[in-house]
N, C-alpha and C positions, 0 to 999 in steps of 0.2 A: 504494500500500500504506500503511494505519495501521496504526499501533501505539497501543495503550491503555495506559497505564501508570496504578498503582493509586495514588492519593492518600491516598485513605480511603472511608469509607463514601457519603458524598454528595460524590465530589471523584475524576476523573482525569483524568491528561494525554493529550492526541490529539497522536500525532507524527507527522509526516509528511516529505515528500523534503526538503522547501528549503521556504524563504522563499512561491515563487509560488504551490504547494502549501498553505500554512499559509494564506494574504490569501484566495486562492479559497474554500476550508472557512467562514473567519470569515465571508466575504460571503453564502455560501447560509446560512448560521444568521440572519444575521441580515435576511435576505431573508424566508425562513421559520423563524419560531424555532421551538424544540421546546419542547410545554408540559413545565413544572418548571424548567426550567433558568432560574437567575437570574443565571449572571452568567458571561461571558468573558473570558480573561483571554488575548489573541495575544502570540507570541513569535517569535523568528526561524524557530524547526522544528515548537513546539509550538503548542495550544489549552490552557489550565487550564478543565475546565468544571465547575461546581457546581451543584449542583442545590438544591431547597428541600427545609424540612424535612418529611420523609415521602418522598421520591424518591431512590430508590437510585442513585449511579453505577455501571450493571454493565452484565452483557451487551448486555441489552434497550437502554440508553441509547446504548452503544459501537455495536451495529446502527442505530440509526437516523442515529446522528452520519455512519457511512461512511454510507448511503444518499443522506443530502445532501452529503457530496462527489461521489458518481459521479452524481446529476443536473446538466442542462444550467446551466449559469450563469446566473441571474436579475440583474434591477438590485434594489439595495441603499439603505440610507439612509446609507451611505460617501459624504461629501462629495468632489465632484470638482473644486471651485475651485482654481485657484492662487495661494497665496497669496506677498507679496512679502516676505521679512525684509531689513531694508538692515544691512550688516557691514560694519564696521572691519576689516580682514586686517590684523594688528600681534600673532596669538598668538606664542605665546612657542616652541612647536614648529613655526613653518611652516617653518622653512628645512630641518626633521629630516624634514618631511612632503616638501619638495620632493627632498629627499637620496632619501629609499624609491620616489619617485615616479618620480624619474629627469626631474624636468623643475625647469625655472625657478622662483623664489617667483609670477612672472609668471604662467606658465602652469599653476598648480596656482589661483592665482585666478582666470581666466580659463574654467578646465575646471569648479570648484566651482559659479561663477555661469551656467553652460552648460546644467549637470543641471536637470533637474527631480526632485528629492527628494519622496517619497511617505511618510506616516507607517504604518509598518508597523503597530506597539503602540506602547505609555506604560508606563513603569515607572521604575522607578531614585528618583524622585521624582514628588512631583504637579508636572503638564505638562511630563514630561520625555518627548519624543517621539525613540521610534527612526525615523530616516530612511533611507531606501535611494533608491537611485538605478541606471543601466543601466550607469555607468562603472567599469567592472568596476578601476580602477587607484585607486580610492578604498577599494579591500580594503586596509586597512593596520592591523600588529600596536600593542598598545595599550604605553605607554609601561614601559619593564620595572620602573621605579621610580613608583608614584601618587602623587601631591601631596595633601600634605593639604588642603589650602584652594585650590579654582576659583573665582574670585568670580562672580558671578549675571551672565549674559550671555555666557559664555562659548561660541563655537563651535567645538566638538571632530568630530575626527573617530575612528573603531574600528572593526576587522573589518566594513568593507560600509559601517557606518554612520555618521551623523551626527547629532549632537545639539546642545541647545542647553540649556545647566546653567541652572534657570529661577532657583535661590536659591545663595547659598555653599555646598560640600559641598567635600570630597575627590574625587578620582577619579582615571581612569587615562589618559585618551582625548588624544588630540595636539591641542595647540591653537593653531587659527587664527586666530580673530577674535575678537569681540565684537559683540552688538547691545543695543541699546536696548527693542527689543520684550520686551514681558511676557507672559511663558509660561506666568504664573501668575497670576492678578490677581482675587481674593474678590466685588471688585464688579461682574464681570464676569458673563453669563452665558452658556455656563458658563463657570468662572474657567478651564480650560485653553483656551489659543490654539490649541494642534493637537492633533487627533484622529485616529486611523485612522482610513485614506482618503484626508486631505486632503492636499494636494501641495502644492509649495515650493519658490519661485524664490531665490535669493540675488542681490541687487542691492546698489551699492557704499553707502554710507552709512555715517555718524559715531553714536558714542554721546553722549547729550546728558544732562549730569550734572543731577541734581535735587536741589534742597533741600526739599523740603517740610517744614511745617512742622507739626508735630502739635497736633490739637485739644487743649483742655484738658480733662480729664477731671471729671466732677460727685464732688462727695462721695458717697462710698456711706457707707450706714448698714448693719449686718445681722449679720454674723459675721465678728469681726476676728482673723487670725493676729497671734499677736503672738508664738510662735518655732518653728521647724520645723527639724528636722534635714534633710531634705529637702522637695525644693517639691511641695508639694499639688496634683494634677490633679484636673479637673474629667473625670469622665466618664459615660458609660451606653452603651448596648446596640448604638452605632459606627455606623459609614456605609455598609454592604454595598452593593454593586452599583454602584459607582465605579470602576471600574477600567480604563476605558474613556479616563479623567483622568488614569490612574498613583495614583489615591488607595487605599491599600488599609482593613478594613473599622476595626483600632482597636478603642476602645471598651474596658469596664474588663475586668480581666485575669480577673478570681473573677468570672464575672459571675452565680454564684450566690449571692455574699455583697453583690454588691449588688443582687439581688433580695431579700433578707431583710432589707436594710435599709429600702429602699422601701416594702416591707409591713409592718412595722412601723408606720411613721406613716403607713400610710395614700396614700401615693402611687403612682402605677401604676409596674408592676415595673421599669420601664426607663430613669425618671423621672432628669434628670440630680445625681449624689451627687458629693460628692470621695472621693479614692481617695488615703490617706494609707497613706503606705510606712513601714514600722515606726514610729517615734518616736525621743526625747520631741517632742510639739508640746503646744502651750498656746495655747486659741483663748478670745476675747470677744466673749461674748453684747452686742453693742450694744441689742438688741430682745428681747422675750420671742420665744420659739419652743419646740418640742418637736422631737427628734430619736433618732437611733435610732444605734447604732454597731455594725456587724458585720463579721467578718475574723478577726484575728489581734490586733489591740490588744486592753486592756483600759484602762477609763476611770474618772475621777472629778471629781464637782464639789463644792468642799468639803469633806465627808467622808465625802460619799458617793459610794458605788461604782455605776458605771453597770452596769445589768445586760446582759449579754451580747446582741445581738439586739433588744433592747428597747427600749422609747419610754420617753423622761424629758422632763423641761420643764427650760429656763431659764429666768431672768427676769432684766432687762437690769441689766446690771453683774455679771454669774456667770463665772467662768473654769472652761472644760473641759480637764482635765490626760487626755492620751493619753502613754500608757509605750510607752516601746521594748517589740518584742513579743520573745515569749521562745518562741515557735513561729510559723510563716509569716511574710511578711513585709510582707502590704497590709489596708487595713482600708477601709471601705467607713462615711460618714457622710452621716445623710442627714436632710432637714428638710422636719417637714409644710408642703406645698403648694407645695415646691419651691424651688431658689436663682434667680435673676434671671442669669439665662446669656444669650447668643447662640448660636445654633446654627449651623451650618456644612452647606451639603452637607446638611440636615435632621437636623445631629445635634450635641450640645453636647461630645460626647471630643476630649479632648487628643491629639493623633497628635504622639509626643515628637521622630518621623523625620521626619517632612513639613512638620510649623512649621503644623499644622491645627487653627481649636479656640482656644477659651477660654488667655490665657495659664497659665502656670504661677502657683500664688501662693507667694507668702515671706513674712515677717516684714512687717507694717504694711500688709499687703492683705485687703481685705474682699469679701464677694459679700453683696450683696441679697436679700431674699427675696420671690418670685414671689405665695405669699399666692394660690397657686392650690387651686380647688376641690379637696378630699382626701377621702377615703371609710374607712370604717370601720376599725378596726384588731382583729386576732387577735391571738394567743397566738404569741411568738417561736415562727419555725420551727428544727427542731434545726441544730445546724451540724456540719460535718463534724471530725473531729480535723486538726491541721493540721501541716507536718512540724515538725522540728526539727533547731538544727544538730547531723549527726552519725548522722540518720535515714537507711536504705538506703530510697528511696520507686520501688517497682515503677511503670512505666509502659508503659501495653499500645501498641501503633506497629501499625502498616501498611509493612510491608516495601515502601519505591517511593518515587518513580518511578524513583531511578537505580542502586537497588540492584547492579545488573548494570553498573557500572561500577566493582565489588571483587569480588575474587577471595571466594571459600569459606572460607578462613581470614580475610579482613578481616572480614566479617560476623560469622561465630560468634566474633569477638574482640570487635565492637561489642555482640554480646548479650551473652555471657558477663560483661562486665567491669562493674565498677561505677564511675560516672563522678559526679565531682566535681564541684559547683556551683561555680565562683570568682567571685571580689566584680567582676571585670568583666563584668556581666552588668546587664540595666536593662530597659526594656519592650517593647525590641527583640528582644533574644535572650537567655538564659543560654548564658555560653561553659562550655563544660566540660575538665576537665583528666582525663587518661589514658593508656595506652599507645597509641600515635598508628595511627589508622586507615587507611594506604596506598594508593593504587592504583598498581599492577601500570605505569601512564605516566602522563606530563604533562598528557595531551592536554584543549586547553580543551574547556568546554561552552554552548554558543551559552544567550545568556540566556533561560530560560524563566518561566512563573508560578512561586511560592512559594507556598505555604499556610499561617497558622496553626499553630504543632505543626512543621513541617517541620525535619529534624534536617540540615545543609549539613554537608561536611565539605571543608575548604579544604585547599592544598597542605601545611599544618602537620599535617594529621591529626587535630587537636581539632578534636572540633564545637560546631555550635550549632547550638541550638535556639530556632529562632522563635516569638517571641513575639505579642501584639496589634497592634504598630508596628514588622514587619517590613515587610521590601523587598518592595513587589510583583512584581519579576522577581528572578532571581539569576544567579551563573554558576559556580555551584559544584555541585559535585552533589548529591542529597540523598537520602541511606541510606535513610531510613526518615520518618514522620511520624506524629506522637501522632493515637490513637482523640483526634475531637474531645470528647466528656466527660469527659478526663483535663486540658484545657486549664485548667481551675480551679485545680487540684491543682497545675501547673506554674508558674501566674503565682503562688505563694503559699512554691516552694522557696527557703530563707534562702541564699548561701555558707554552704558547711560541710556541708549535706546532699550526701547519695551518692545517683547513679537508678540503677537497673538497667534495662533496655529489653525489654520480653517480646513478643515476637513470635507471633500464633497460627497463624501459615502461611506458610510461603517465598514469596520475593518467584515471583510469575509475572504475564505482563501479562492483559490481561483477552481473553478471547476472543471478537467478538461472536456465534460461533456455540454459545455456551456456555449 
C-alpha cells in the first residue's frame, strides 16, 4: 500500500511500509524512469518526487508511480560494490552504545565490522549517507542531548542507521569512531563517496592527520568590497537534481529579482549575480563595467542615484554606496558579461548549509569579471512591492505532507494566527515566533525529503520555514508548504514582518484513482 502525500503542485511524497519497500520503488524508477520526473529524493519510508516545469504531481503521476512498485523487480544503475571504510573505534558514545547494546565495546566493534551496510538515501549534508544494515541490534535511540560541533569523520550511529559526518556540523547520533575517508571531496567525481545502493564494509584502520598547505591565490582585479554588513553570496538559478549527493537545489532566494537584474545588462537570466542582504555595503569599481541592481536596496555613485532595475556604468576608481533596505531584505547585482566565478555541480550558488559554491565575500575581497558575450538590453522590468517591517504578508501553502500528524485545532490555529519573522532566520529557514503549534504525542518521524517552502514544526511548536539552503531530508514534521511562486516573496521577508498562511483546501492525500 502507498500513500501520496501532497507537497505542492509539481512535488509529492510516496510513502510506503518500511525501508525495503521504499529501496524497491527507488530501484524500479530508476530502472525505468517516468518521463517528467527530474529528481528523487529516498528516505527511510518515503520517495520526494518532483516533476518538471509543466508536469503536474497528481493522480495521473501517483498511478503510474504504484504501477512500478507492483511490477517485477528489474536491475538498476544502484551500485553493488562493496566498499571498504577503515575506523578508529575511540567515539566518545561507544561505551553508551555498548550499554543499549547489551554487549562489550568488543563486541559492538566486532558486530559493526561484521554488517555489511547498504546506502539507503543522502541527506542531512552533501555525502552524508544513510546506512542500514540486517543487524537489527544497531536500532539505537539518538542521543537525548545533540552536540553542537561533530568534527568531519565522524562514525555515528541512529534508529537503524549509520553515518559518516563528511564536514563539522552539530548533531545527535552516538558516536563510535572516526575515519579518514572523504565523503565529500569537489575534485572528485562525483564529489560524494557513497550513493544509494552502494554497500559498506567497516575495517579497522587509523585516521591520518593532514596539513596541506594552500595554494597562493593571484590578484584579482574587478569589483572590490570594501565594507559589508553582511557577506555577499554569489548566486543564480542552483543545482536541481543532486540529491542523489545529499546536495539540495540552492541558488538565489528572489530568483525573480535576479532575473531582472541579468536582463538589464544584458546577460542570460540565470547568469551568476551577488545577492546582497540588506546593507550599508560600499563596493570598488577596480575596472570600468556596467551593472544593474534589483531587490530591495536602493543605490548610488557619487551623487547619483542608481535607478531601480537599471543599467548604469562605472568607470575605475567609482565607489557604489548600497543602503540598508527599508522594505525586503536581499538585492540582486549584476555585471555585463558576467563575474569570473567557479561553478560547482554546474552551478556558481552559495549553499550557506552545505559549504557548496563560491566562498562568501567581506570587506577587501574582489571577483573578476568574465567579459563574456552579452546581448541586448530592454526597459527595467517592473518589480514587485516588497514587504516591510511590521507588514501582515498572506502566503498561499499546500496543506502536506504531515498535516495529519495535528489534530483540527492545531491546524486552524496554524492558519488563523499570524506569525512573526525573528532575526534568527538566514537562507536556511525563517524561524517564526507564535502561539506554539502541538501535536497531540512525541512520536519521532523517520527522516524524509524536505522541499523549498516546507513549513517543519519541531517539538517547541514554532516553525520554520525552508528556505533555498535547506536540509535535504528532515525529521520533523511538516504542516504545510508554500505555492512555489510565493518562494520570492518569502526569501525577501525582513524580522518584524507578520505571515498569515492561506490554505485553498484541506490537507487530503492524493488518490491515484482520482
Amino acid at each position: 500500500m502507498i500513500r501520496f502525500l501532497p507537497v505542492g503542485p509539481r512535488c509529492f511524497l510516496a510513502e510506503l511500509a518500511d525501508l525495503d519497500a521504499t529501496l524497491a520503488l527507488y530501484d524500479a524508477l530508476l530502472a525505468d524512469p517516468l518521463p517528467g520526473v527530474i529528481d528523487l529524493v529516498p528516505a527511510a519510508r518515503t520517495i520526494m518526487v518532483r516533476t518538471a516545469p509543466g508536469i503536474a504531481a497528481d493522480a495521473a503521476l501517483a498511478r503510474a508511480i504504484r504501477g512500478r512498485a507492483a511490477a517485477p523487480p528489474q536491475a538498476s544503475d544502484r551500485i553493488a560494490d562493496v566498499i571498504e571504510l577503515p575506523v578508529t573505534y575511540d567515539g566518545e558514545d561507544l561505551d553508551e552504545v555498548a550499554c543499549l547494546m547489551n554487549l562489550t565495546v568488543a563486541e559492538v566493534i566486532k558486530a559493526h565490522q561484521a554488517a555489511i551496510w547498504q546506502v539507503a538515501f543522502c541527506g542531512f549534508a552533501p555525502g552524508f549517507a544513510y546506512m542500514t544494515c540486517d543487524d537489527a541490534r544497531f536500532d539505537l535511540p539518538r542521543r537525548t542531548e545533540p552536540r553542537t560541533r561533530i568534527p568531519a569523520g565522524s562514525v555515528a550511529l541512529a534508529g537503524r542507521f549509520c553515518g559518516v559526518y563528511p564536514q563539522e556540523s552539530p548533531g545527535g547520533w552516538q558516536l563510535i569512531g572516526r575515519t579518514d575517508a572523504a565523503m565529500w571531496d569537489l575534485s572528485r567525481e562525483p564529489p560524494a563517496l557513497l550513493r544509494p545502493g552502494m554497500r559498506v564494509r567497516f575495517v579497522p584502520g587509523r585516521v591520518v592527520v593532514r596539513s596541506d598547505t594552500p595554494a597562493p591565490t593571484a590578484k584579482v582585479q574587478g569589483l572590490r568590497v570594501q565594507e559589508t554588513a553582511f557577506p555577499i553570496l554569489v548566486q543564480d538559478l542552483g543545482r536541481p537534481g543532486q540529491a542523489g549527493q545529499g546536495v539540495s537545489a540552492s541558488g538565489a532566494l528572489d530568483r525573480g529579482a535576479l532575473r531582472r537584474a541579468n536582463r538589464a545588462v544584458g546577460n542570460p537570466a540565470g547568469a551568476p549575480a551577488l545577492e546582497v542582504t540588506s546593507g550599508p555595503v560600499r563596493l570598488l569599481a577596480e575596472v570600468s563595467m556596467t551593472l544593474a541592481l534589483s531587490g530591495a536596496a536602493r543605490a548610488t555613485f557619487g551623487a547619483a542615484a542608481v535607478e531601480p532595475g537599471g543599467a548604469f556604468a562605472l568607470d575605475a576608481g567609482d565607489h557604489l554606496q548600497i543602503a540598508a533596505a527599508t522594505a525586503g531584505m536581499r538585492s540582486y547585482l549584476a555585471v555585463r558579461g558576467g563575474f569570473q566565478v567557479q561553478r560547482t555541480l554546474g552551478s556558481a550558488a552559495t549553499d550557506t548549509l552545505a559549504h557548496v559554491g563560491p566562498s562568501p565575500l567581506v570587506a577587501g575581497d574582489a571577483l573578476a569579471l568574465a567579459h563574456q558575450a552579452a546581448m541586448a538590453v530592454s526597459d527595467p522590468d517592473p518589480a514587485p512591492d516588497l514587504p516591510a517591517i511590521g507588514d501582515v504578508v498572506n502566503l498561499p501553502v499546500t496543506l502536506g505532507p504531515r498535516t495529519d500528524w495535528f489534530d483540527d485545532s492545531a491546524v486552524q490555529s496554524f492558519l488563523a494566527q499570524e506569525w512573526l519573522v525573528t532575526r534568527h532566520s538566514s537562507r536556511v529557514g525563517i524561524r517564526l515566533s507564535g502561539g506554539p503549534i502541538l501535536r497531540p504525542d512525541a512520536a519521532e518521524l523517520p527522516s524524509e525529503g524536505c522541499a523549498a517552502g516546507a513549513i517543519q514544526v519541531p517539538h517547541s511548536g514554532q516553525p520554520v520555514l525552508f528556505l533555498a539552503d535547506h536540509p535535504l531530508t528532515g525529521g520533523y514534521p511538516v504542516i504545510a508548504t508554500l505555492q512555489p511562486d510565493t518562494l520570492d516573496l518569502a526569501g525577501q521577508l525582513p524580522p518584524g514582518a507578520r505571515i498569515r498562511f492561506d490554505a485553498a483546501a484541506p490537507f487530503a492525500p492524493i488518490d491515484p484513482e482520482g
